[in-house]
C-alpha positions in Angstrom: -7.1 5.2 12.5 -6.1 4.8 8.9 -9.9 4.4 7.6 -10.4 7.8 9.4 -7.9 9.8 8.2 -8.4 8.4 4.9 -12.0 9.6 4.7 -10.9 12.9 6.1 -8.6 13.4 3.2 -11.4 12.4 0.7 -14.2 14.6 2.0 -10.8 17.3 2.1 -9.8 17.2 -0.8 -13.6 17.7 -2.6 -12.3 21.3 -2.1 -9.6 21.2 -4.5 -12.0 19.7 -6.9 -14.2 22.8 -5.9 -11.2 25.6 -6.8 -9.4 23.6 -9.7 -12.6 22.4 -11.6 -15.3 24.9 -10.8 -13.0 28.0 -10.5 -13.7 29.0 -7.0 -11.3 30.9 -4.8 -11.9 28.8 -1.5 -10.4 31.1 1.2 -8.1 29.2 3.8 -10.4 29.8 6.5 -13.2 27.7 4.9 -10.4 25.1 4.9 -10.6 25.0 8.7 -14.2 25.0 8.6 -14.1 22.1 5.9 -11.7 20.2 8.6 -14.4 20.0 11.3 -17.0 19.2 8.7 -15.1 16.3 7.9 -14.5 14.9 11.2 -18.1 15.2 11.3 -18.6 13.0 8.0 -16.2 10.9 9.3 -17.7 10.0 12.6 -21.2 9.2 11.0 -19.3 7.2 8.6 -18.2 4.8 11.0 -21.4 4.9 12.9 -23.1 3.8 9.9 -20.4 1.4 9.1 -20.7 -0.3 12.4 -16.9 0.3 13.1 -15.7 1.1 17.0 -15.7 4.5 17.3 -13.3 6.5 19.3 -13.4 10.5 19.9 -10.0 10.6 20.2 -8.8 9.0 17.1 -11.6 11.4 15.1 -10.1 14.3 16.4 -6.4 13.2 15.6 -7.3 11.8 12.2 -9.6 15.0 11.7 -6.4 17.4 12.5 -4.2 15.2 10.6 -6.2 15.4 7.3 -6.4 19.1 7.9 -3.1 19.8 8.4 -2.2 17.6 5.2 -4.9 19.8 3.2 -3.2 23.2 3.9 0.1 21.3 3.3 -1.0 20.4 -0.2 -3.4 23.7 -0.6 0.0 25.8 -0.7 2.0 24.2 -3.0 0.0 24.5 -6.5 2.0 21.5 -7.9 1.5 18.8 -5.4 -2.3 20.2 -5.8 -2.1 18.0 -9.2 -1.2 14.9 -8.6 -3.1 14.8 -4.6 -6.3 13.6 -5.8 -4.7 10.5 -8.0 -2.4 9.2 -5.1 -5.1 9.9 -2.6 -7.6 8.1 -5.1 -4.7 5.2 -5.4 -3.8 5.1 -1.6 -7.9 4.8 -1.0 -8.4 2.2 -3.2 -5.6 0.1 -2.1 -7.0 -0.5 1.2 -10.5 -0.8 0.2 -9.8 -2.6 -2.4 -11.6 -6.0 -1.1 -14.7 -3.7 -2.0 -14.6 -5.9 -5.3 -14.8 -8.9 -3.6 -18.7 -8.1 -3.5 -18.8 -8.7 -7.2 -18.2 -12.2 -7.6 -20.0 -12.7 -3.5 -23.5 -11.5 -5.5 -22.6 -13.5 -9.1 -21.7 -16.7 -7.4 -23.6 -16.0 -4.1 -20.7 -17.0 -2.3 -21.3 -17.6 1.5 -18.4 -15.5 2.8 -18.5 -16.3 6.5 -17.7 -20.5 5.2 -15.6 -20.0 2.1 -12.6 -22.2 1.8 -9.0 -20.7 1.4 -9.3 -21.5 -2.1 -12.1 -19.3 -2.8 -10.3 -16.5 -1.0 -7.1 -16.8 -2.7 -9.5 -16.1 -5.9 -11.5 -13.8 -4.4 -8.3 -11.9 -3.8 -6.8 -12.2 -7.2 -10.1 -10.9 -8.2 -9.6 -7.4 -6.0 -6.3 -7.8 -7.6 -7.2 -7.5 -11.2 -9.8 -4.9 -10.2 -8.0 -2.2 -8.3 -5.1 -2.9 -11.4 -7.8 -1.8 -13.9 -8.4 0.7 -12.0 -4.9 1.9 -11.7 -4.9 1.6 -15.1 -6.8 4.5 -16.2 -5.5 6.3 -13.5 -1.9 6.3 -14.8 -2.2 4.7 -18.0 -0.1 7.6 -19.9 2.6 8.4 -17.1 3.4 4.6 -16.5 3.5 4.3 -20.0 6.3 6.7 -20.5 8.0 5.3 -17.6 8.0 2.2 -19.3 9.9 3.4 -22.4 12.5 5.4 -20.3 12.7 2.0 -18.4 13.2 -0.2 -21.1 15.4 2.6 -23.5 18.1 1.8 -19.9 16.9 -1.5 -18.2 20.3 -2.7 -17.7 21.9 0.4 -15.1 18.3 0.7 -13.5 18.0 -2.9 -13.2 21.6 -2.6 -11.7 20.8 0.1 -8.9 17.3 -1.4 -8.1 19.7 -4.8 -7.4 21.7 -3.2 -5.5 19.1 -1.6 -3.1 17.3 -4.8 -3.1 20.6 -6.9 -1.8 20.9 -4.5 1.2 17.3 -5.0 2.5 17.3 -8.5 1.6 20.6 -8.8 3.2 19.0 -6.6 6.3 15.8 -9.1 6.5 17.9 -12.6 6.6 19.7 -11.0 9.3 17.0 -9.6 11.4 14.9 -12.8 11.0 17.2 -14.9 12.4 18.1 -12.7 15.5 14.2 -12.7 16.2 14.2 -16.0 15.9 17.0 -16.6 18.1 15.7 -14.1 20.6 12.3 -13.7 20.7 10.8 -17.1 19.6 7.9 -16.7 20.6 7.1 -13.3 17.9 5.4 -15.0 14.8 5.7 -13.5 11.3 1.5 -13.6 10.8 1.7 -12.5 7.3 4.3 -15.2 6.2 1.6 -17.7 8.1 -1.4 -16.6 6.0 0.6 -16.6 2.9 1.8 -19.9 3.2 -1.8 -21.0 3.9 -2.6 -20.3 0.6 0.5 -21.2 -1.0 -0.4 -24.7 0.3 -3.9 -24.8 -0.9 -3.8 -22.5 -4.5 0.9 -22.6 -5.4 -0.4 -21.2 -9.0 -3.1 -18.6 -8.4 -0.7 -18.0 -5.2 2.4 -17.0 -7.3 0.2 -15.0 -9.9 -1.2 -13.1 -7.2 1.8 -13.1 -5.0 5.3 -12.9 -7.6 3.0 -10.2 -10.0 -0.3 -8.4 -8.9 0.4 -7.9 -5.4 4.4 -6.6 -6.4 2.5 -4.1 -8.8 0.2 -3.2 -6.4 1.7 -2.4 -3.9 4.6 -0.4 -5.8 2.0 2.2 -7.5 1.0 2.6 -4.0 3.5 3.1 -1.8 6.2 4.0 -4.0 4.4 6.3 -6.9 1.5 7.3 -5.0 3.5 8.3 -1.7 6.5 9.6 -3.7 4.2 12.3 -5.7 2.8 13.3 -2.4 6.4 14.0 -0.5 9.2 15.4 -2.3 11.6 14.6 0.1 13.6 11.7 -0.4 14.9 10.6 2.8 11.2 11.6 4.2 9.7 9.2 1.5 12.1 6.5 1.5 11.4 6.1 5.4 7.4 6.8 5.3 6.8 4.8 2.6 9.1 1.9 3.7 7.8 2.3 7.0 3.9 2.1 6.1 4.4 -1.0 3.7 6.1 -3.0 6.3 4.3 -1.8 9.1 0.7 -3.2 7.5 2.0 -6.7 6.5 2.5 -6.7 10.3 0.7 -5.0 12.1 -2.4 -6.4 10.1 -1.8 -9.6 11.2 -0.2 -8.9 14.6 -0.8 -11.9 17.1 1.6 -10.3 20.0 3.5 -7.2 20.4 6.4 -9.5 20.3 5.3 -9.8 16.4 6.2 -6.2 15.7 9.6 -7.1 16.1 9.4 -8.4 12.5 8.4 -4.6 11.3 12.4 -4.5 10.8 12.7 -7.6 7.9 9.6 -6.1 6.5 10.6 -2.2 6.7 13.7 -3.0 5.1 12.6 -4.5 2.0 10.0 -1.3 1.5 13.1 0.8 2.7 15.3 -0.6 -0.2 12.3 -0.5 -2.6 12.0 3.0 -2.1 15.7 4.1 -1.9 15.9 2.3 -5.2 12.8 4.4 -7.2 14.3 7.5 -5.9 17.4 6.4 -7.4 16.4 5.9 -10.3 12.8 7.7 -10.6 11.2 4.8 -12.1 8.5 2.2 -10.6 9.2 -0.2 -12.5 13.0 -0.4 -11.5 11.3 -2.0 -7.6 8.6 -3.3 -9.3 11.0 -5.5 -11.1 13.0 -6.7 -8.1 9.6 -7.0 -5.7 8.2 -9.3 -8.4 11.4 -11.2 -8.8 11.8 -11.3 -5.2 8.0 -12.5 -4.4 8.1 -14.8 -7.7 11.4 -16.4 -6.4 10.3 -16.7 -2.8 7.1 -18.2 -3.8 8.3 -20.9 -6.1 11.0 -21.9 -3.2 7.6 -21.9 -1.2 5.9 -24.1 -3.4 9.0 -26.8 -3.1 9.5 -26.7 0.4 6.8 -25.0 2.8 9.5 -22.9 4.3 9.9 -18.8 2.8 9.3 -15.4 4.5 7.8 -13.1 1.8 7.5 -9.3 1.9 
């Protein structure tokens, strides 16, 4: 469902790129056109791609990506910044894409590579899609930075705050799931600690930094310049980044019970940038936390990270 809507939104938004870079006055009706087309582009794109393919889910994605492309086609500002969080959003979750790199250079056999090989196979998508991010924000997360830096010590303060409260909201929660529902596993924390086991190092450079920076350009900057609402962007944010370390990984439905720990890290993560409209304020603490986590990990086998 994702992938779709995803690929709706790209083959949307080469209308935008249509009216702000050639000039074009694209009338709203061709947008509705445009929104069928992509559903279209869509469909074959899974065909080709081998993926399940479900009418239903085309035609809700296909509406969905429509409806977001007159959202955005009306408001002229959210127009300029669309096509880098969409770019950012897309690239985070096909970012494995990379992976393909060092498969061909090394001619790794995928389908028999040990966990070490993934956990470097991951950094590797890692330091890609960050390169990439790179040039795609290089000037604004550089002025960030500064303002950041110029008062580290009150944003630090706030983003500790916010942290606290989830992190106070996800002991809580995990030990009243496993009091009640014992039989819901955390699947995430499983595969992390896999690797934590077989690669501690590469695990806490990918783990306490990469993933933390990662996954703050993407669900708190990109998401936040594409909703201006904060209370609609603190949840939907929060929401999305705790709902994929589960529900990727989802064993049972008795695992979604864990979407709370996990929603209420991203939750805090986001209240936190809105507080103080800065990335690197939950950057900070979701490196800290992950880095601190993951070195308690590496001691004693027994952590729960975001």
């Amino acid at each position: 469902m994702i992938t779709n809507i995803l690929w709706t939104l790209l083959f949307n938004n080469v209308l935008f790129f249509v009216e702000n870079k050639r000039g074009l006055k694209v009338p709203k009706s061709i947008v509705y056109v445009w929104g069928i087309i992509s559903m279209m582009l869509t469909s074959i794109l899974m065909l080709i791609s081998h993926s399940q393919l479900s009418l239903p889910s085309i035609l809700i994605t296909g509406i969905i990506g429509t409806i977001i492309n007159l959202t955005v086609w009306e408001n002229l500002k959210l127009q300029r910044v669309f096509t880098k969080s969409l770019l950012t959003i897309f690239l985070f979750f096909f970012s494995s894409i990379f992976q393909i790199i060092p498969i061909l250079i090394f001619q790794i056999n995928i389908e028999h590579a040990s966990l070490l090989t993934e956990s470097y196979l991951s950094l590797f998508s890692q330091i890609c899609f960050i390169c990439c991010i790179m040039v795609i924000y290089y000037q604004e997360l550089k002025e960030e930075l500064q303002i950041f830096l110029k008062d580290k010590m009150k944003n630090l303060d706030t983003g500790f705050k916010c942290w606290f409260l989830g992190f106070v909201v996800m002991i809580v929660s995990n030990l009243l799931i496993a009091f009640l529902l014992p039989k819901a596993i955390a699947g995430n924390e499983e595969s992390v600690q896999e690797m934590i086991k077989v690669s501690p190092w590469i695990s806490l450079i990918g783990t306490g930094l990469f993933a933390p920076f990662v996954e703050e350009i993407t669900f708190r900057k990109a998401f936040r310049n594409m909703i201006s609402n904060d209370k609609l962007f603190i949840l939907i944010s929060g929401i999305i980044f705790g709902g994929l370390h589960v529900v990727l990984s989802l064993n049972s439905y008795y695992d979604l019970a864990y979407l709370i720990p996990y929603c209420s890290l991203g939750i805090a993560f986001g209240f936190a940038y809105v507080k103080t409209k800065n990335v690197f304020t939950s950057f900070v603490m979701h490196a800290l936390h992950n880095t601190a986590l993951t070195l308690i990990s590496i001691a004693s086998s027994l952590v729960i990270l975001c």
